[in-house]
Backbone as a ProteinNet text record, in pm:
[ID]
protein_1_A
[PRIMARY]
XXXXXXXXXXXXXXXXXXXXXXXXXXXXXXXXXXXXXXXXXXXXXXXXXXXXXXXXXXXXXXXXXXXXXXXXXXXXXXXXXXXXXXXXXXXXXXXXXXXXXXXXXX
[TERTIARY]
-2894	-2974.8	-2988.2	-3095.1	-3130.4	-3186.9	-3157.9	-3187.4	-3231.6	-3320.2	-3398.8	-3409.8	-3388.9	-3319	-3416.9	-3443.9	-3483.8	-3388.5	-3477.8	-3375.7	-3308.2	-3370.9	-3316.9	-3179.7	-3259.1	-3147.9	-2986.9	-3016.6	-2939.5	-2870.9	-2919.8	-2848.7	-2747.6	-2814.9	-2723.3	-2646.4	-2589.3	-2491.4	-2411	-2476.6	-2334.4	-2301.1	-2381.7	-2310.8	-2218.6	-2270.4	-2169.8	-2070.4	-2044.7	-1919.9	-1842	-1885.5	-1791.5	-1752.5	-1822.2	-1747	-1616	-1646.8	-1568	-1389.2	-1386.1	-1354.3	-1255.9	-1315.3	-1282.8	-1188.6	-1206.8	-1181.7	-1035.8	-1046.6	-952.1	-866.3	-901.7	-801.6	-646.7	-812.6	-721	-609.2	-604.8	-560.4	-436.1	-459.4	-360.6	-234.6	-301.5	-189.3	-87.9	-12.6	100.5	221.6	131.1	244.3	226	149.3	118.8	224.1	323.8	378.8	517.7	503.9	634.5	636.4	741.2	757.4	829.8	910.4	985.6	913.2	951.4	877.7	975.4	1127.7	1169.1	1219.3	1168.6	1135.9	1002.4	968.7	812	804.3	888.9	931.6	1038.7	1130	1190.6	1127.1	1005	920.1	824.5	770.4	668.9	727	772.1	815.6	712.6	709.7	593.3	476.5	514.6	401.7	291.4	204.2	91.5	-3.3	-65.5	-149.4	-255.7	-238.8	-344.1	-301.8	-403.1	-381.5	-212.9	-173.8	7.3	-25.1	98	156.7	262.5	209.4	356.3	441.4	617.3	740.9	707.9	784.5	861.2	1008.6	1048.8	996.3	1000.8	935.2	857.6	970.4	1018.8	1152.8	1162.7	1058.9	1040.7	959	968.3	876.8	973.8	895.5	979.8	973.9	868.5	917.3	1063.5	1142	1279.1	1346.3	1400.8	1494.2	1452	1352	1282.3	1300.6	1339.7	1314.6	1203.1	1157.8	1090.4	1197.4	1253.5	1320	1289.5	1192.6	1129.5	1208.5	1221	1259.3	1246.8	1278.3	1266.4	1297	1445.2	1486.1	1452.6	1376.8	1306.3	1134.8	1078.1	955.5	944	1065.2	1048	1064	1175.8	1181.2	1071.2	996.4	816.4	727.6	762.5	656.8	538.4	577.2	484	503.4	448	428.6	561.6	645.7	723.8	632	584.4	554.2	423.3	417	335	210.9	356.6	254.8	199.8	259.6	238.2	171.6	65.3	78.1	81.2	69.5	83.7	213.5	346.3	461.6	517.2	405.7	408.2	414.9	306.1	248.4	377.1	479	563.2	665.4	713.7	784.8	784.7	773.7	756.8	872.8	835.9	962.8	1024.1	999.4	1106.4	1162.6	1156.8	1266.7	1391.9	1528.1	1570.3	1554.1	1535.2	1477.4	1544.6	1496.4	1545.3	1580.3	1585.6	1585.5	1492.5	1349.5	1261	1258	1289.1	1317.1	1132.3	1088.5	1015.6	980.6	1132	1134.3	1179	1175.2	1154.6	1337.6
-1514.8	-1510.7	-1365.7	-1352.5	-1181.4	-1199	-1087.8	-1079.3	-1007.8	-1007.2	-931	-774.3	-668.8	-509.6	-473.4	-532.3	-503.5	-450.8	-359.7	-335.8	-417	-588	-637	-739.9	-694.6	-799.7	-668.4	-536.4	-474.9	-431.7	-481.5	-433.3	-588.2	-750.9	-823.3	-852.3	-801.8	-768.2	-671.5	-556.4	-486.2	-550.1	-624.2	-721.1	-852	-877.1	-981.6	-944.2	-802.3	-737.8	-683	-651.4	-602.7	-709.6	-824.6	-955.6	-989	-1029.5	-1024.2	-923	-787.9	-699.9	-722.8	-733.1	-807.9	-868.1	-1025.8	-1109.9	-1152.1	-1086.2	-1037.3	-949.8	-856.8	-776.5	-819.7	-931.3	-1041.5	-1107.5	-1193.9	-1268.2	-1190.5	-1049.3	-984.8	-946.6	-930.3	-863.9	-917.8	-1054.8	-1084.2	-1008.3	-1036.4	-938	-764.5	-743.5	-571.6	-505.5	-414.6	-332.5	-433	-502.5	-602	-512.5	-529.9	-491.2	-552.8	-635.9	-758.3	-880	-951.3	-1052.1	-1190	-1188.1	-1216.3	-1242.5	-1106.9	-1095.3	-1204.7	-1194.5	-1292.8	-1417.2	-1462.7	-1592.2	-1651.3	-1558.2	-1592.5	-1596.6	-1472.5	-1488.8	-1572.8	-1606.9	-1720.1	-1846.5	-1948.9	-2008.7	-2108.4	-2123.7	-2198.9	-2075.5	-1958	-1864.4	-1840.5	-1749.8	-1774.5	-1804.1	-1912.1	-1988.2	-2036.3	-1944.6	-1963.9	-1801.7	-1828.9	-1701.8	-1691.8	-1591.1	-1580.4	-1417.5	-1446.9	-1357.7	-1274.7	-1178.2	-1050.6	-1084.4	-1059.9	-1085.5	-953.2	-999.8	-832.2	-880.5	-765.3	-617.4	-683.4	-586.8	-618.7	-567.6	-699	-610	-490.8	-477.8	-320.1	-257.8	-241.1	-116.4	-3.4	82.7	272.4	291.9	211.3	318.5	234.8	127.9	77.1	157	225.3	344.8	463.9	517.9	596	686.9	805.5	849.6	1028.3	1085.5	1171.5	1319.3	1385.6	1494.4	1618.2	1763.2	1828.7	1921.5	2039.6	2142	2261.9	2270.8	2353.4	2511.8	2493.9	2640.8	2663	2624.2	2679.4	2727.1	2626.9	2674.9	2799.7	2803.7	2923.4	3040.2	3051	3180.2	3189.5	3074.6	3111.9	3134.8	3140.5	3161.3	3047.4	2922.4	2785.6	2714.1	2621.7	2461.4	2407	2361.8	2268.4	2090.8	2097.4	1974	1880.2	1854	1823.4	1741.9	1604.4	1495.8	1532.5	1635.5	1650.6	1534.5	1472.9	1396.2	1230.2	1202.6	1125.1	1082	1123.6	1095	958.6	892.1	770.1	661.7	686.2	611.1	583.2	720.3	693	664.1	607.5	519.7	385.9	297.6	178	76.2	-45.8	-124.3	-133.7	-32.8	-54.6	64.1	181.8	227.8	177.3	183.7	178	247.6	132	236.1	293	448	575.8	660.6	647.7	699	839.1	796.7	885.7	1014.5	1099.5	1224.5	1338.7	1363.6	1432.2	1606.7	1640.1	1776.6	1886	1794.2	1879.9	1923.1
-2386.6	-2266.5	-2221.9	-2196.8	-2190.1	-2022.5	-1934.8	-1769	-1778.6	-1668.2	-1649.7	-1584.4	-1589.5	-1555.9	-1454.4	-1333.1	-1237.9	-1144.2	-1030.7	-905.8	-858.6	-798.7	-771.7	-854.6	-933.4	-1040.6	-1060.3	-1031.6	-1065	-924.3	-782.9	-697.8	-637.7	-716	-709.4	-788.5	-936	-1000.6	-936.9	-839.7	-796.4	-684.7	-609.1	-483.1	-564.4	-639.9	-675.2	-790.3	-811.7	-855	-770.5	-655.5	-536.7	-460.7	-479.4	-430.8	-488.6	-597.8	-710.1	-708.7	-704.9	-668	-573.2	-418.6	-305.5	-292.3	-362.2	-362.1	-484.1	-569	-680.7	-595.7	-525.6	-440.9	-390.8	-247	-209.8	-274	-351.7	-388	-443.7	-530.9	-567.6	-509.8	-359.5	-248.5	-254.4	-203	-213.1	-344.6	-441.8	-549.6	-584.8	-512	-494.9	-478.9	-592.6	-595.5	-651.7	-664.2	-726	-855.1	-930.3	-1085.6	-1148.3	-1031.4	-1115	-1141.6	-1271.8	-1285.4	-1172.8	-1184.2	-1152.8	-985.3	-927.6	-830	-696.2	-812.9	-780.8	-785.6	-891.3	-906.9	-785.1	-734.9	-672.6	-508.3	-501	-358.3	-344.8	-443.7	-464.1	-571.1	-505.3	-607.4	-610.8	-780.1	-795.4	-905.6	-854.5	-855.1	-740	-772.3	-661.5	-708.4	-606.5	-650.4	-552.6	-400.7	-323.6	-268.4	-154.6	-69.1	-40.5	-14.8	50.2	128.5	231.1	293.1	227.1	190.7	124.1	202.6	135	229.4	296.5	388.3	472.5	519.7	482.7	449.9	272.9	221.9	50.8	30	-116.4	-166.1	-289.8	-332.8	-422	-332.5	-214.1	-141.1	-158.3	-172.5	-222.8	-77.3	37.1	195.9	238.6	201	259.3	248.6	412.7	415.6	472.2	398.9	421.4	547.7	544.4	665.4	642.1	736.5	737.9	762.2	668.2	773.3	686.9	796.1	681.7	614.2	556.5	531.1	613.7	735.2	810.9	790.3	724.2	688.5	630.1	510.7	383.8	435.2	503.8	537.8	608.3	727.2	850	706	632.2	540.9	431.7	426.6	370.6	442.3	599.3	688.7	698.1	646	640	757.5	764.8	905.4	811.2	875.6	826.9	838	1006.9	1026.2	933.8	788.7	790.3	811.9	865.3	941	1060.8	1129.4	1243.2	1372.7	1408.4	1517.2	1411.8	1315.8	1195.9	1201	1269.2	1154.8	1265.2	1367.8	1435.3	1301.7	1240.3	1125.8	1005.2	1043.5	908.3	955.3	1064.8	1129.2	1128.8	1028	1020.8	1050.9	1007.4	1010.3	919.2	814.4	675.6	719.6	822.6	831.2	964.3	953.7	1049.4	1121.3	1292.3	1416.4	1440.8	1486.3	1507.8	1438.5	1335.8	1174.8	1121	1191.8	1097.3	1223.4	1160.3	1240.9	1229.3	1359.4	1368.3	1306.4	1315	1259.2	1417.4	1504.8	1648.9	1688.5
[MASK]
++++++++++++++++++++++++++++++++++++++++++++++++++++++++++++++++++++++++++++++++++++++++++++++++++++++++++

């Protein structure tokens, strides 16, 4: 079956590849950033097989722990910003770190 290579035929192949896309996204999220297989099995049991809610806190997230604290003495003797989140480092305060934890630099 051969289609036809029109504009329109070629601007609803990219709408219905970014649907597609989308929607594949979706569905992906719950296991986004997992690397265990085992892991997954044990958060989704059954597997996934509809929409799901990621756990929290995600148990292979690299931010659990996490805190922000810069290099201050090294920057002042390069004459650099230490701060680089600067009004941002709200954002890197999450709930995977323990509260009070992520240090501003101040």
């Amino acid at each position: 079956m051969k289609f036809a290579n029109t504009p329109e035929t070629r601007e609803r192949r990219i709408r219905n590849a970014l649907w597609g896309l989308f929607i594949g996204d979706a569905l992906a999220m719950p296991a986004h950033w997992f690397y265990s297989l085992s892991n997954i099995q044990q958060y989704f049991d059954g597997g996934i097989r509809k929409y799901e809610a990621a756990p929290h806190p995600h148990p292979e997230s690299f931010m659990v722990g996490m805190t922000y604290s810069p290099d201050v003495e090294t920057a002042n003797r390069l004459g650099r910003s230490y701060d680089i989140l600067q009004e941002h480092v709200r954002f890197y305060e999450t709930s995977y770190s323990p509260a009070g934890t992520a240090s501003t630099g101040a």
